[in-house]
PASEBA-1860 file (N, C-alpha, C; in nm, 3 decimals):
! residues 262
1> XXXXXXXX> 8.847/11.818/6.823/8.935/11.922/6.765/9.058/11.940/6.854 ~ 9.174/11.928/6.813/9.279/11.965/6.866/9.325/12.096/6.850 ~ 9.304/12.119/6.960/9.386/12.257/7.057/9.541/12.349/7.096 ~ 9.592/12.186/7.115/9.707/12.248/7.199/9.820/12.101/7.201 ~ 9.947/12.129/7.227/10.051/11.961/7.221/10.102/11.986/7.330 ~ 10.085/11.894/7.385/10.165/11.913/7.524/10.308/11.817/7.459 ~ 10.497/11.894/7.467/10.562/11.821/7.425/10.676/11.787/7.537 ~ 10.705/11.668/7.540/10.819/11.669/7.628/10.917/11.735/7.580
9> XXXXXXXX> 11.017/11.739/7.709/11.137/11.860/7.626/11.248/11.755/7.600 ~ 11.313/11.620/7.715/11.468/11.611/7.714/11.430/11.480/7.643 ~ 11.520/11.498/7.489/11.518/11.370/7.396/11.391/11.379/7.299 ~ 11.320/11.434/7.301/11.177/11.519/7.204/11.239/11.584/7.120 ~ 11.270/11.724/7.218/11.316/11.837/7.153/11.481/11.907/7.170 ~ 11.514/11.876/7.285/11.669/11.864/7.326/11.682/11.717/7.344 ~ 11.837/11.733/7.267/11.860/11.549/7.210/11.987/11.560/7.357 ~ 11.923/11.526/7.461/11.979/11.568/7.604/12.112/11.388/7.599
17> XXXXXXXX> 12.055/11.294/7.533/12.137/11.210/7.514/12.284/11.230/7.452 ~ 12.241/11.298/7.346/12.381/11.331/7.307/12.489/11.430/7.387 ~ 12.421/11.542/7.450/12.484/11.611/7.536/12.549/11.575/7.659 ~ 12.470/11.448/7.700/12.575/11.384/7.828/12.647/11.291/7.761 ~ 12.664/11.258/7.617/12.791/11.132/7.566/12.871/11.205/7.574 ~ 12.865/11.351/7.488/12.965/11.451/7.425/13.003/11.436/7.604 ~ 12.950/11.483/7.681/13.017/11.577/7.805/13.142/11.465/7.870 ~ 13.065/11.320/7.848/13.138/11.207/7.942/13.217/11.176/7.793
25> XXXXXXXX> 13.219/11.214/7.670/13.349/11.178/7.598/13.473/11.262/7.658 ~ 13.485/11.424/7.644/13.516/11.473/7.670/13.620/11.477/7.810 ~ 13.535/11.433/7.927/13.616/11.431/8.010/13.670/11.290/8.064 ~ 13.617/11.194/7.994/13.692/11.036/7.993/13.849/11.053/7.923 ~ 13.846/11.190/7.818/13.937/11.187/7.716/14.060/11.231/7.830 ~ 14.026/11.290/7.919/14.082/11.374/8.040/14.156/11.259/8.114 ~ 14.129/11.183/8.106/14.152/11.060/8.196/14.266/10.993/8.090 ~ 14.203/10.983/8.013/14.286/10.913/7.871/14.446/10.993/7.909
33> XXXXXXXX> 14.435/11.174/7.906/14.525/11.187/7.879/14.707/11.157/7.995 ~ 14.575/11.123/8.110/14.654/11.137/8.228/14.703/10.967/8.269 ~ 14.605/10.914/8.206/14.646/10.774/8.301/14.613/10.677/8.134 ~ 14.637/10.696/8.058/14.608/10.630/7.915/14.483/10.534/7.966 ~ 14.418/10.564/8.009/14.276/10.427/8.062/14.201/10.450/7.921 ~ 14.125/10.370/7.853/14.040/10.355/7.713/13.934/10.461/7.804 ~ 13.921/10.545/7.680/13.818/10.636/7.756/13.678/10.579/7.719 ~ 13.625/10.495/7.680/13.501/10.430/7.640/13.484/10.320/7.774
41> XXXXXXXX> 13.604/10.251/7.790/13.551/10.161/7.883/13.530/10.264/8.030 ~ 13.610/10.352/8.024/13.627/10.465/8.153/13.511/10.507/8.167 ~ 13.422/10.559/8.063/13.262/10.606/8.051/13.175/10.496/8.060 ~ 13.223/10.359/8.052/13.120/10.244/8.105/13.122/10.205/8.270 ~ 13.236/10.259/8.322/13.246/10.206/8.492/13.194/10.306/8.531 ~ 13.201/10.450/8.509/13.167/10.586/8.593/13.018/10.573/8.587 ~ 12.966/10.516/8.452/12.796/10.543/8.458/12.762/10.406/8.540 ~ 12.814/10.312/8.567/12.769/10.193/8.647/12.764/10.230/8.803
49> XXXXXXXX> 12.931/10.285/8.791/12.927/10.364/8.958/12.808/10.492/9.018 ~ 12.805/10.491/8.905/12.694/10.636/8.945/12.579/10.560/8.938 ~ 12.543/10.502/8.865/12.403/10.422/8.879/12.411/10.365/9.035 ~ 12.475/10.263/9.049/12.448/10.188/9.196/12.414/10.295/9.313 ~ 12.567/10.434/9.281/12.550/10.528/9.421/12.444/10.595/9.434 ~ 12.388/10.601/9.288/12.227/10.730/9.319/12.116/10.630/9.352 ~ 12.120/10.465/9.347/12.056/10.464/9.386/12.032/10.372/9.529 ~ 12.142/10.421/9.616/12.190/10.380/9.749/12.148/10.525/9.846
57> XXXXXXXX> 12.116/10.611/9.750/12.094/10.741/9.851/11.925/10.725/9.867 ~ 11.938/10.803/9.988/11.748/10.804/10.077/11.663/10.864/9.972 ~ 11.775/10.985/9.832/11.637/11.069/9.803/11.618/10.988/9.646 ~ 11.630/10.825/9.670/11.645/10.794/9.498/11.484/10.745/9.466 ~ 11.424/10.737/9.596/11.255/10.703/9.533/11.199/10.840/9.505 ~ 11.237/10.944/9.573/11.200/11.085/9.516/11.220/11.109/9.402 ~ 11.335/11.106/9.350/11.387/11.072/9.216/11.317/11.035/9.101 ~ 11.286/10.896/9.177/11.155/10.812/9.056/11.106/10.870/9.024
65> XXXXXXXX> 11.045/10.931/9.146/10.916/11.019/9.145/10.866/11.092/9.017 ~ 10.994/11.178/9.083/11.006/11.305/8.983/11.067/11.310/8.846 ~ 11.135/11.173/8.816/11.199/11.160/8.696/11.312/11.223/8.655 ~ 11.429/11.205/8.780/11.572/11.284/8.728/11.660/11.145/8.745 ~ 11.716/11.113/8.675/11.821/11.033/8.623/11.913/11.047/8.657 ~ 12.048/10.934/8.694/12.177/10.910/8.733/12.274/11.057/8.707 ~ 12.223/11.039/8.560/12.351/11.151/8.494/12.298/11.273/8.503 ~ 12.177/11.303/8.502/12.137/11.450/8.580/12.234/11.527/8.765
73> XXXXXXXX> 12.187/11.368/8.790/12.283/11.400/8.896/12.398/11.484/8.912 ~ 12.448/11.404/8.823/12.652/11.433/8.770/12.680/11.593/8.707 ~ 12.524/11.643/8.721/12.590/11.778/8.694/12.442/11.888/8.722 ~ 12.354/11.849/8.750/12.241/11.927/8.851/12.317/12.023/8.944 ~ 12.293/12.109/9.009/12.260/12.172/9.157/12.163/12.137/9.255 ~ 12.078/12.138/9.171/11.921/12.093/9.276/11.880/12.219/9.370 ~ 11.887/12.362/9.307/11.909/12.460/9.430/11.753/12.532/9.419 ~ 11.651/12.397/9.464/11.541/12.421/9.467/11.464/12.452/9.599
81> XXXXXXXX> 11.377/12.485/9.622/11.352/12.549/9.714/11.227/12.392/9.788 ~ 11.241/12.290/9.851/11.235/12.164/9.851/11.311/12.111/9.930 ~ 11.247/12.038/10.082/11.293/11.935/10.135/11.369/11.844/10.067 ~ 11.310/11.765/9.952/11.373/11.660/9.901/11.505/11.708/9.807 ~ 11.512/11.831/9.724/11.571/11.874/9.689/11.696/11.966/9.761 ~ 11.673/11.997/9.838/11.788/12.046/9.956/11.860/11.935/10.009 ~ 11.810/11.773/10.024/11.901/11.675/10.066/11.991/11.643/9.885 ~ 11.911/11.690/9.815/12.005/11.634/9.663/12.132/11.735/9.711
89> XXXXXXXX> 12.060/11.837/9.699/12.167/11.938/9.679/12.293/11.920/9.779 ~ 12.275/11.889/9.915/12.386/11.835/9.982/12.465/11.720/9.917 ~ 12.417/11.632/9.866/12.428/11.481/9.810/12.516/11.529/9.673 ~ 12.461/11.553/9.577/12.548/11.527/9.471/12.690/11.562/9.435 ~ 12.756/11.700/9.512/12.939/11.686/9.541/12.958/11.602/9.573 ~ 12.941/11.498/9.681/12.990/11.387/9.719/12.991/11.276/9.627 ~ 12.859/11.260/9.613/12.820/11.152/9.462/12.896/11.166/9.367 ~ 12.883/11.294/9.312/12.991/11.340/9.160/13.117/11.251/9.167
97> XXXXXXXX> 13.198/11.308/9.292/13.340/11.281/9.304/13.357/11.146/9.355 ~ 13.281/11.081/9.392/13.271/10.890/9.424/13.265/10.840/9.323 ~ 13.152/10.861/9.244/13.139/10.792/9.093/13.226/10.823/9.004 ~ 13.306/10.940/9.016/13.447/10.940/8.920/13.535/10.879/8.982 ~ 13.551/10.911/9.105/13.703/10.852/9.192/13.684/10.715/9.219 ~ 13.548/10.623/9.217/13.499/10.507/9.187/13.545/10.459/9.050 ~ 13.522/10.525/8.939/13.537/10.476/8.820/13.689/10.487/8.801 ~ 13.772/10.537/8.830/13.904/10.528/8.778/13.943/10.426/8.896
105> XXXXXXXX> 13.901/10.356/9.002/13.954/10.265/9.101/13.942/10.151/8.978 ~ 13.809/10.143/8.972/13.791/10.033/8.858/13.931/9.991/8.763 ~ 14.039/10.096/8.754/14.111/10.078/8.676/14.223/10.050/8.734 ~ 14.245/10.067/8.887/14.315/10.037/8.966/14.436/10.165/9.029 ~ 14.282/10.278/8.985/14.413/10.396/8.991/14.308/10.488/9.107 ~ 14.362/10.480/9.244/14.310/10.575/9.324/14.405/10.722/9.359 ~ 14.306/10.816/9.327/14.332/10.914/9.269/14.210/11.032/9.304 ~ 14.164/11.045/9.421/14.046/11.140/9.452/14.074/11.259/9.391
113> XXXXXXXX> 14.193/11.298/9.396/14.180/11.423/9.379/14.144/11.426/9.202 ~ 14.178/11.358/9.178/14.160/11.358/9.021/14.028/11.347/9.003 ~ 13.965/11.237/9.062/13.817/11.242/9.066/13.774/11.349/9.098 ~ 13.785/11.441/9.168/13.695/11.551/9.207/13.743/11.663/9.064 ~ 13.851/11.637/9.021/13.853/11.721/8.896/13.776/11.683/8.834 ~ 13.766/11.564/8.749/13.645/11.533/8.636/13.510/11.538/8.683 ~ 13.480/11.525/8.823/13.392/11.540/8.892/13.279/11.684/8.857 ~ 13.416/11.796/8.835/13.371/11.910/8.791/13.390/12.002/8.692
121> XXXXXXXX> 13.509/11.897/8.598/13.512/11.913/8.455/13.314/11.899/8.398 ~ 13.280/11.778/8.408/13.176/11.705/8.379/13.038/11.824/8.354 ~ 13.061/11.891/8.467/12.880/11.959/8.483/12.924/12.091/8.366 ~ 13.049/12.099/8.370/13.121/12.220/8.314/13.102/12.205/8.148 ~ 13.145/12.069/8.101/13.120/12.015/7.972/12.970/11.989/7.951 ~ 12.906/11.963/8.029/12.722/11.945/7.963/12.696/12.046/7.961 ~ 12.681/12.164/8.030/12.642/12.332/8.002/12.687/12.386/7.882 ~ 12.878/12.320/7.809/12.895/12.397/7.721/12.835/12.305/7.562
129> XXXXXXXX> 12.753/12.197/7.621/12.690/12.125/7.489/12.585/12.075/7.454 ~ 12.483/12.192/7.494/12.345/12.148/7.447/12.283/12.156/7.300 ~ 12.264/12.018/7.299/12.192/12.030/7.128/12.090/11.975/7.125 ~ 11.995/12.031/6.993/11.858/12.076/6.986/11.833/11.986/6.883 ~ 11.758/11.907/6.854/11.733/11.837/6.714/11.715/11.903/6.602 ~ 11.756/11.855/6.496/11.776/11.955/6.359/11.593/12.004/6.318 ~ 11.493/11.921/6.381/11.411/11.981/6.297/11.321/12.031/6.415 ~ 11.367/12.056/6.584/11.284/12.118/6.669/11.231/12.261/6.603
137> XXXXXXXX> 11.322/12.319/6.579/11.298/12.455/6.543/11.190/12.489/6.444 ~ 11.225/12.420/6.313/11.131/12.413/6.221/10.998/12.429/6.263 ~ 10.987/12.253/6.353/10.799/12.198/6.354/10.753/12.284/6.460 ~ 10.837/12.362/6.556/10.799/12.451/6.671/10.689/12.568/6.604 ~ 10.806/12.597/6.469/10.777/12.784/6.375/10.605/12.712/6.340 ~ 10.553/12.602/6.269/10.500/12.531/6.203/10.387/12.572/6.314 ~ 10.368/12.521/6.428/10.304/12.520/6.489/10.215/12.618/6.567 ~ 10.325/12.685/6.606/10.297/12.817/6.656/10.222/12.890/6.628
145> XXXXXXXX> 10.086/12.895/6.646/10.018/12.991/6.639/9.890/12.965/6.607 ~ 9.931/12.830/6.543/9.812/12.680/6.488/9.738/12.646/6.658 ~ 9.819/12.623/6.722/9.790/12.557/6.841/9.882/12.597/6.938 ~ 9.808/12.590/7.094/9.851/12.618/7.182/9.944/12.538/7.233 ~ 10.066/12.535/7.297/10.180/12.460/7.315/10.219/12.456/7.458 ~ 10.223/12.356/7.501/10.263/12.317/7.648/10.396/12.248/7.669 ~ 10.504/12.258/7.770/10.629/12.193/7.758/10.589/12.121/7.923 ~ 10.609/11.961/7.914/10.543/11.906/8.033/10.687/11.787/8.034
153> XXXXXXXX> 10.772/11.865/8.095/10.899/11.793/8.162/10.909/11.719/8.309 ~ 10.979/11.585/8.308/11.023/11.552/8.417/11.179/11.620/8.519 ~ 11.172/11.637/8.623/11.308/11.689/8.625/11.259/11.805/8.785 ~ 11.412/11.819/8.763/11.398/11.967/8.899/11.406/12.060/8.827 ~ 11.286/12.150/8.882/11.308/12.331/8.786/11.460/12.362/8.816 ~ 11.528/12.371/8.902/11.670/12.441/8.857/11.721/12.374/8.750 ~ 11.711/12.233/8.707/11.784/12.211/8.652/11.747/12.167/8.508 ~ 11.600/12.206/8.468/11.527/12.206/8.401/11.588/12.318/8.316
161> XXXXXXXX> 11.548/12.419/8.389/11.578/12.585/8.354/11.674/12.642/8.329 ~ 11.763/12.555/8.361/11.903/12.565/8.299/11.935/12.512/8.184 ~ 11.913/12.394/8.153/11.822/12.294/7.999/11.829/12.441/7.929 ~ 11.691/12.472/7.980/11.592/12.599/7.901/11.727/12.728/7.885 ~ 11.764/12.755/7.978/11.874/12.894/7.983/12.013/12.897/7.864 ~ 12.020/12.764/7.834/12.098/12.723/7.766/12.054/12.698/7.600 ~ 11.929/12.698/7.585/11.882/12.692/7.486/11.796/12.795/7.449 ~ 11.785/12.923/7.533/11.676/13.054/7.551/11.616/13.062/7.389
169> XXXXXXXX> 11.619/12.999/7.265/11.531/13.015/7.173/11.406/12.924/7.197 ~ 11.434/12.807/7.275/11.281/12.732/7.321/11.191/12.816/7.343 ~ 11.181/12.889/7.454/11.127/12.886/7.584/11.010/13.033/7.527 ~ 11.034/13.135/7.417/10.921/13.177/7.390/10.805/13.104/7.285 ~ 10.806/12.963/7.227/10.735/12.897/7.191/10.633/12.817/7.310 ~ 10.672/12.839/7.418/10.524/12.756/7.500/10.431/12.909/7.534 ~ 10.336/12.787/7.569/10.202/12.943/7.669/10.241/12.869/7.760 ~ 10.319/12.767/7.801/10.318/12.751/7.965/10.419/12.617/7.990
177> XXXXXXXX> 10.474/12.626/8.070/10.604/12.526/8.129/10.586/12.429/8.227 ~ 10.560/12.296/8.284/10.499/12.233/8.347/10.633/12.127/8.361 ~ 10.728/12.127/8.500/10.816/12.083/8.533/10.797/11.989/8.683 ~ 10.794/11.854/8.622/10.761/11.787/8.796/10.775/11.809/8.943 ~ 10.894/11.862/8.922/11.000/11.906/9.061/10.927/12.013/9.103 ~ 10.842/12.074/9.013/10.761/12.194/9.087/10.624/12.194/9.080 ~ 10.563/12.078/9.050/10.433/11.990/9.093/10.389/11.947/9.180 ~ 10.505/11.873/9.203/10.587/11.747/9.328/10.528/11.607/9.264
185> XXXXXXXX> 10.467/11.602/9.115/10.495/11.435/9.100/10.543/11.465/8.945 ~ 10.590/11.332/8.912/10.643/11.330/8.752/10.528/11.235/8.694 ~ 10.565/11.294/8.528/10.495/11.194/8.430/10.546/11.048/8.470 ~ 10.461/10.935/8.479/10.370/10.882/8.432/10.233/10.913/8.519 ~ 10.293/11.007/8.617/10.149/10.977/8.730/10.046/11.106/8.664 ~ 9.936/11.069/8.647/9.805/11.115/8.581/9.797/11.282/8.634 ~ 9.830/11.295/8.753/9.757/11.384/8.836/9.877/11.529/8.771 ~ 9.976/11.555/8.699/10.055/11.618/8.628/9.994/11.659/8.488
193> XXXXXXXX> 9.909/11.532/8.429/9.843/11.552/8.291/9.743/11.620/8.311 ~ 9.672/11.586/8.451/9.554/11.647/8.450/9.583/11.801/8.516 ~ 9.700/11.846/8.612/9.695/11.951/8.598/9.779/12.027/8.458 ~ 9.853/12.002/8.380/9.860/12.033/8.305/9.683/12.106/8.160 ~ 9.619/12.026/8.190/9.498/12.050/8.102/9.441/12.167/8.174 ~ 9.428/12.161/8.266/9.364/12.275/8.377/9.457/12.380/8.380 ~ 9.628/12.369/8.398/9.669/12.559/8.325/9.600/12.623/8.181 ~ 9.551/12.523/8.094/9.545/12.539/7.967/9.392/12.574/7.941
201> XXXXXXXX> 9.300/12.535/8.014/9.193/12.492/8.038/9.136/12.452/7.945 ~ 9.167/12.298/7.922/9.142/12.231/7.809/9.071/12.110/7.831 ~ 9.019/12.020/7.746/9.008/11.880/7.802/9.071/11.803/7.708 ~ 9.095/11.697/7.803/9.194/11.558/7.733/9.184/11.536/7.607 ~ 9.059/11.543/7.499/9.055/11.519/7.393/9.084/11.594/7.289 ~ 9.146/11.785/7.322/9.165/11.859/7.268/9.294/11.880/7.278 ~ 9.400/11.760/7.291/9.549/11.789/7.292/9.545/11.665/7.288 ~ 9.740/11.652/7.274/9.834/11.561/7.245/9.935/11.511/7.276
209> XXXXXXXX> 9.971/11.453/7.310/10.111/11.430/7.454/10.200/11.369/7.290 ~ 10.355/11.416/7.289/10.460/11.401/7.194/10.535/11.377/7.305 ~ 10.616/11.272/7.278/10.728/11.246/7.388/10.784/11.091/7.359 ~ 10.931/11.046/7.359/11.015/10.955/7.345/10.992/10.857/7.449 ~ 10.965/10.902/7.578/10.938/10.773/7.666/10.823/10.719/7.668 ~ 10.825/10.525/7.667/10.732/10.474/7.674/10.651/10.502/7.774 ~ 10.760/10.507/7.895/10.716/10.486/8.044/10.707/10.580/8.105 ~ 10.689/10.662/8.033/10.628/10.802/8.123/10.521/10.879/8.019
217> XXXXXXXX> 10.564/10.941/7.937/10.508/11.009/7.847/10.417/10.924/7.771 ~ 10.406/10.836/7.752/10.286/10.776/7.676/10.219/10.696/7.796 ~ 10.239/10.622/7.855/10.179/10.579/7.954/10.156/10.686/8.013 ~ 10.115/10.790/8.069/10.090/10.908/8.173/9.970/10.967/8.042 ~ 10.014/10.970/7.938/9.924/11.022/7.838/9.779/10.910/7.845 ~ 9.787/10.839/7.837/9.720/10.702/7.793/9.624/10.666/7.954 ~ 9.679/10.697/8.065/9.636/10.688/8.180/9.544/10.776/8.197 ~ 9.549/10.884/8.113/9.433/11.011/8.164/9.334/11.005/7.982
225> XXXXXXXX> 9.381/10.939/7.928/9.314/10.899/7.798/9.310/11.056/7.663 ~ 9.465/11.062/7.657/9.475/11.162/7.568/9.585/11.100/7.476 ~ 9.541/11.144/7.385/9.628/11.073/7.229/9.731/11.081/7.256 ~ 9.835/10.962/7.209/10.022/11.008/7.254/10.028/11.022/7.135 ~ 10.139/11.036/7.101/10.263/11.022/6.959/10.406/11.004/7.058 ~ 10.428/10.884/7.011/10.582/10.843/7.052/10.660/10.825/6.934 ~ 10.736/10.987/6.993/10.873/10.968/6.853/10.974/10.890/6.882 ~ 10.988/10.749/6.803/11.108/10.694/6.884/11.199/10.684/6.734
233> XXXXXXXX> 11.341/10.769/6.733/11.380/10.810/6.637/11.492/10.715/6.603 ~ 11.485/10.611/6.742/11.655/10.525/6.743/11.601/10.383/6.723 ~ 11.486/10.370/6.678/11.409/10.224/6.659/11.405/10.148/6.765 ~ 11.361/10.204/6.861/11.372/10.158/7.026/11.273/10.031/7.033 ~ 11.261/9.932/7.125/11.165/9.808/7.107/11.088/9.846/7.166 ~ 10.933/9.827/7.099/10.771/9.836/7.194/10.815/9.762/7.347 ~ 10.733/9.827/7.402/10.717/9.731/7.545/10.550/9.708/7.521 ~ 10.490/9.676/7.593/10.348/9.628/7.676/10.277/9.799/7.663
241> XXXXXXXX> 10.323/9.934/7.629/10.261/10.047/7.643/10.239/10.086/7.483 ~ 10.087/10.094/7.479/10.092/10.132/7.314/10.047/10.259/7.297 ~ 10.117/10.323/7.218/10.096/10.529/7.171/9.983/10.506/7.053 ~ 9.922/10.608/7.081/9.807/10.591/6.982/9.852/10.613/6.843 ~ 10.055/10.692/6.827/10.068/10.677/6.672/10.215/10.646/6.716 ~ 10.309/10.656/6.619/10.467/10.619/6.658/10.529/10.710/6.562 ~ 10.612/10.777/6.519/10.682/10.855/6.395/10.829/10.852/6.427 ~ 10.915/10.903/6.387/11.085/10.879/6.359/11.112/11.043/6.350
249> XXXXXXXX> 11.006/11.130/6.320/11.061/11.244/6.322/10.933/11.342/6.347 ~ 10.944/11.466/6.387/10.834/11.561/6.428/10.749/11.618/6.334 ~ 10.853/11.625/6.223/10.759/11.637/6.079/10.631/11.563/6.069 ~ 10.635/11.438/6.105/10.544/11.333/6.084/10.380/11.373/6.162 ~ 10.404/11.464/6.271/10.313/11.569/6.343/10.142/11.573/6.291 ~ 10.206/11.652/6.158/10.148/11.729/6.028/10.019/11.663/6.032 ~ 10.066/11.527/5.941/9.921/11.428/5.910/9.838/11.361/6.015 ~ 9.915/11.323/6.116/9.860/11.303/6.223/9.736/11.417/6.276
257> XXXXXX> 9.786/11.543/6.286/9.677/11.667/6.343/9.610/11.660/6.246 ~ 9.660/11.666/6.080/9.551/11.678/6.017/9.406/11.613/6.025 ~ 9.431/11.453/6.052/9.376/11.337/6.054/9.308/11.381/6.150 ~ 9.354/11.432/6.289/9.267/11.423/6.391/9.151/11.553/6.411 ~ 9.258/11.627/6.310/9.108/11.742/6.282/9.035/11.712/6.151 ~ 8.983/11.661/6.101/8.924/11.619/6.003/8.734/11.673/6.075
END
């Protein structure tokens, strides 16, 4: 009998992808207006530069760890209360403004100071554009009350919670919030699923891990032997990790629980 869904939040339920294109359209356009550079190719060097620099810094296996990403970087704080997170938090002004003032070199235009503007245009534009998938809201109402609901994110609570602060209609649909950075490990590693079941006090076979990544969320599900559902809504390619169902949209939920409560 199913109980309870444990759901991921970024790309599940906040379409967190679109919010960092919008943010890096936006301020590539910035660039556009100053130095005519193609703002598409401008948003292909800055995310390359930022890729290599985050992961040239000491805290990028922590990172893994915990499951925060390049472009989290580019506009995090990290003002967590955390060794590893107190060296981010020194780290990413510097980072920000390299990987922009990096990416417009690419074009042959050095220009720091400009970089440190888009640097902080950037975190400024993802705060003002978080969007929610058209049918989170819906399958959330649907649910609610059917079953107990868990939100089991990778990420740093500050910057998780800001996600959440920005979207404050989520956040009274869980009984409980389960954020790596304040665990100290991320999904795929087991020992997150299993405390997750234990806030809930549940066992593995009475919930459901929902979540877009192969490589965390279904593998981390599958490692502690609890049913996934991988919504992959962009027709993403299987790897080697198989979800016990696959759907294109959250609606699809429905028959699945039904099936499994039978």
């Amino acid at each position: 009998m199913i109980k309870a869904i444990f759901f991921d939040l970024d790309d599940t339920l906040l379409w967190d992808q679109k919010s960092v294109a919008e943010a890096f359209k936006a301020t590539c356009q910035a660039a556009q207006h100053k130095y005519g550079i193609d703002p598409e190719a401008f948003e292909e060097a800055v995310r390359k530069e930022a890729r290599e620099l985050y992961a040239s810094y000491e805290t990028y296996e922590f990172t893994q760890m915990i499951g925060i990403n390049p472009f989290e970087g580019l506009w995090g704080n990290f003002l967590d209360d955390d060794d590893n997170f107190r060296k981010m938090k020194e780290i990413v002004p510097t980072y920000r403004k390299y990987a922009w003032t990096k990416g417009l070199q690419a074009f042959g235009i050095n220009d720091p100071a400009f970089g440190e503007e888009l640097a902080e245009m950037f975190p400024a534009q993802r705060r003002k554009s978080p969007f929610v998938y058209d049918e989170t809201f819906q399958v959330l109402d649907e649910l609610k009350g059917k079953y107990q609901l868990l939100l089991l994110t990778n990420g740093s609570p500050d910057l998780q919670n800001t996600k959440l602060d920005i979207t404050p209609e989520l956040v009274p649909y869980f009984d409980q919030i389960v954020i790596s950075g304040a665990f100290g490990r991320g999904k795929p590693d087991p020992s997150i699923f299993e405390h997750a079941l234990e806030v809930m006090g549940l066992q593995k076979d009475e919930v459901i891990m929902v979540g877009d990544n192969l490589m965390t969320d279904i593998l981390g599900a599958s490692r502690v032997g609890i049913t996934s559902v991988w919504i992959n809504r962009h027709d993403k390619e299987r790897n080697e990790v198989i979800p016990s169902y696959e759907i294109k949209h959250l609606e699809e939920l429905y028959p699945i629980l039904a099936e499994l409560n039978k």
